[in-house]
N, C-alpha and C positions, 0 to 999 in steps of 0.2 A: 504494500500500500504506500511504499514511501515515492513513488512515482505520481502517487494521484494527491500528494499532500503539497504539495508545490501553490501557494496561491495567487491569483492574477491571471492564470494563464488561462485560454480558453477551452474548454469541454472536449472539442474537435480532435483536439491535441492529443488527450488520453485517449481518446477512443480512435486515432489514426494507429498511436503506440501499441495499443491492444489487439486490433486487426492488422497491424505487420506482425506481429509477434505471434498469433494462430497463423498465420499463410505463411512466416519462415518456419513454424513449428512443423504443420501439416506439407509442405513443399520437404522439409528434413526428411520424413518418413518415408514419403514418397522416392522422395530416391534414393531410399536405403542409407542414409547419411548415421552416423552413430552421434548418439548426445539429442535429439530432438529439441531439450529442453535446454539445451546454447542456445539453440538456433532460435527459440521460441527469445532468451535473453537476449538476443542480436534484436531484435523485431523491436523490441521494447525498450529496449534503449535508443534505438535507432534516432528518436528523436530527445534525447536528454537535452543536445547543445542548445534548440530552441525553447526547451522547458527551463534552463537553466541561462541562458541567454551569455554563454561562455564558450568559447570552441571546443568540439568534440574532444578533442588531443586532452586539453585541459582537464576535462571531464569525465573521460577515463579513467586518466591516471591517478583520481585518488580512488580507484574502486578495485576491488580484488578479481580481475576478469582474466583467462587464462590468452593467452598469445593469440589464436585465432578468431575471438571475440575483439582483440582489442584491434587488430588486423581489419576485421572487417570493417568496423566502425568507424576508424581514422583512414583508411584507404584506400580510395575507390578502387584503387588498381590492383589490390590484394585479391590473391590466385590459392583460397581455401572454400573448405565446402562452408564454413558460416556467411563468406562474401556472396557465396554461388546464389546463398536461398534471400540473402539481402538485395541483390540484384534483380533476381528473380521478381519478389515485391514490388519494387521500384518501378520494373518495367512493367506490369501489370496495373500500375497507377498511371503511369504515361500511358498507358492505352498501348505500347510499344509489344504487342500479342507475338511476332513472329519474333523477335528478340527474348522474349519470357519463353515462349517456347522451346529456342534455340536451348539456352541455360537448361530450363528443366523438363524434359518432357513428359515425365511421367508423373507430373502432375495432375489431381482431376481441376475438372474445370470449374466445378463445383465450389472450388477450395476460396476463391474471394467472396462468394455470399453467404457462405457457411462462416468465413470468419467475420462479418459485417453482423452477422446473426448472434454468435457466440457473445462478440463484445456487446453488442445491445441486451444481452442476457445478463452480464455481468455486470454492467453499468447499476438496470435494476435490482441485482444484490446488490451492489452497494448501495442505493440509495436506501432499500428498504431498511 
């Protein structure tokens, strides 16, 4: 919860954080990647820098995240499977379909309205 305790920021933000973070978690699975639950970490941090209004780099580094979380985060250009499913994401919000596909294919197609779903789920836990 200490992601959603940040105040000022807008609503959107959590719930972008929470739906990259199901679609890098379920994108992990899907291609067989080990750790799902980094990748579901990468998702959700993804946007710290603007929740925290500090550079990524910065923002990492006072957090205990292992090499290829911190990799992905600060790199675009980082060549690990946590960047693969951050990427993945990314082009899937650009609209950029045959690029997201290139990245993962064995992804279902399913996986961005399921995770749009999840996080509207969990929003309402929390509010309740």
């Amino acid at each position: 919860a200490v992601i959603t305790s940040i105040p000022g920021k807008p609503p959107e933000l959590y719930r972008l954080a929470m739906i990259r973070a199901k679609i890098c978690e379920t994108a992990a699975r899907a291609a067989g990647f080990e750790s799902p639950d980094k990748h579901f970490t990468v998702g959700m941090f993804s946007v710290l820098d603007a929740l925290t209004d500090m550079p990524m780099e910065e923002v990492i580094k006072e957090l205990p995240l292992s090499n290829d979380v911190i990799e992905a985060l600060s790199n675009s250009k980082a060549q690990n499977n946590c960047s693969e499913t951050l990427h993945y994401v990314l082009n899937v919000e650009r609209g950029q379909w045959s690029e997201a596909e290139v990245a993962l294919k064995s992804v279902p197609q399913s996986t961005f309205t399921d995770a749009v779903q999840w996080a509207r789920e969990q929003e309402s836990s929390l509010a309740a």
